[in-house]
N, C-alpha and C positions, 0 to 999 in steps of 0.2 A: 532437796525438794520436799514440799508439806507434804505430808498425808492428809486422809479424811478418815473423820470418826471409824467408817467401817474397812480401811486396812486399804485400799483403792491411794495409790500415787496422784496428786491434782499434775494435771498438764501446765506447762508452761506456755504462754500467750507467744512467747518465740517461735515454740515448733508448729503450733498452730499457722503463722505467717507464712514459716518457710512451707505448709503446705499449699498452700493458698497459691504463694508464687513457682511454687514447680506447676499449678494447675495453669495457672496464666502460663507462664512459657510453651508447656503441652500445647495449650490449645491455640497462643500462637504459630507453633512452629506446623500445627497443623493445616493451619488458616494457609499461613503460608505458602504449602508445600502444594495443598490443592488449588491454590492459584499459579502456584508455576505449571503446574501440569493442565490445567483449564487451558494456559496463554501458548502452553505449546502444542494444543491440538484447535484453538484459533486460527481459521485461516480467513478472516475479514482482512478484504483487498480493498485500499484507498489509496489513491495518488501517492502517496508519499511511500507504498509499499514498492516502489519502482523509482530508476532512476532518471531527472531532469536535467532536462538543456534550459538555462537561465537567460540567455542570450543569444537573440536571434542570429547572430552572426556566428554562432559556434552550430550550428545544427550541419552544416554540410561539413564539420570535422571531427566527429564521432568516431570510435575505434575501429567497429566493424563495416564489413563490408555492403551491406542492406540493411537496411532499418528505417523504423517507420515513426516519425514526430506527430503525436498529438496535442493538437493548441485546443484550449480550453478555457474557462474562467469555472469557478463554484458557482455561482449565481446564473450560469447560462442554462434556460431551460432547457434547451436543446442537448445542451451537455447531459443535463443532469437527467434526461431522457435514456440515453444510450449508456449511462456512464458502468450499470453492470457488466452489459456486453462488452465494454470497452477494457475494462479491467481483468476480464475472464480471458479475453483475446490475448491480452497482454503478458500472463500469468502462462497462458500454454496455448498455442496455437501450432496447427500441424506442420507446417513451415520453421517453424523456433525462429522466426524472427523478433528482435529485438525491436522493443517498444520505449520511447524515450514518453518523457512528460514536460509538457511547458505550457505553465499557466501564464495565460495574454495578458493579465491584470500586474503582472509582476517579474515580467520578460522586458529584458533591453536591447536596443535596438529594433526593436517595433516600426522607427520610421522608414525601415528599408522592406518590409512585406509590402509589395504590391499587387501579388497576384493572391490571396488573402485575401476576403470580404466579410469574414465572421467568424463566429465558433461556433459549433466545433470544426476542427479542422486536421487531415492528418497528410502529413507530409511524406512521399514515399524518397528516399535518397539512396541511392547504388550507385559507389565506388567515388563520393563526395560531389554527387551532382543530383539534383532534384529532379526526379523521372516523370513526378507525377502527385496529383492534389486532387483530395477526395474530402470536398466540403458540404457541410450540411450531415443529419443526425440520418437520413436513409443513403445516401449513399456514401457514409463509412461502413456501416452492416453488411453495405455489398462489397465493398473493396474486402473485408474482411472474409465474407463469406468465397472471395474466390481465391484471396490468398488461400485458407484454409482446403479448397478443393483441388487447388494444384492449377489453376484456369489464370491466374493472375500472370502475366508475362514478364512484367518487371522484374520479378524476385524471382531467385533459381530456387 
């Protein structure tokens, strides 16, 4: 390695680099780390954070015993009126009933709903048979609001 006139070793243009990229790596792995940890105290609830019936003809053969199918589309104002309460309901309600999702724009067997007139729409089903339908964006809040208070009779 050269000297300089006053006794001082010159640096090599190699160990310069290598520190360079131990600083990039650093501050990647840093980047990194506090985006994991950002994503794992996210709790943003969208449709797809829950599980969907795709097919109309599969909603009265779901595993559990009560549970509640909400039909919807993205672009339904009405949907997208309700859709926090709907999500929050879904996520935890005092009942722990299970909330399925099925978007109307992308569901088969569509041409067997008859008692259906629009979205939003929630479907109540106990022990594979449809008990009960709460259409329109106010009175799903209230079908919700009596599930959660215990007044809803359908659901134990």
């Amino acid at each position: 390695m050269a000297t300089y006139k006053n006794g001082h070793k010159k640096q090599s243009n190699e160990k310069f680099f290598s520190y360079v990229l131990i600083g990039f790596a650093i501050t990647f792995f840093v980047i990194l780390i506090s985006m994991i940890i950002f994503n794992a105290f996210d709790k943003t609830l969208t449709y797809g954070s829950f599980d969907t019936v795709d097919d109309y003809l599969s909603i009265q053969t779901q595993e559990e015993d009560q549970y509640l199918v909400y039909w919807y589309t993205e672009t339904c104002t009405a949907c997208i009126a309700i859709k926090t309460e709907v999500l929050e309901f879904a996520d935890s309600n005092e009942a722990g009933v299970k909330v399925y999702f099925m978007d109307a724009s992308k569901a088969t067997g569509t041409n067997y709903i008859t008692q259906m007139t629009g979205t939003p729409s929630v479907i109540v089903v106990v022990d594979g048979i449809i008990v009960d339908l709460a259409l329109g964006n106010e009175s799903i809040p209230e079908l919700f609001d009596a599930i959660n208070d215990g007044t809803y009779t359908n659901i134990n």
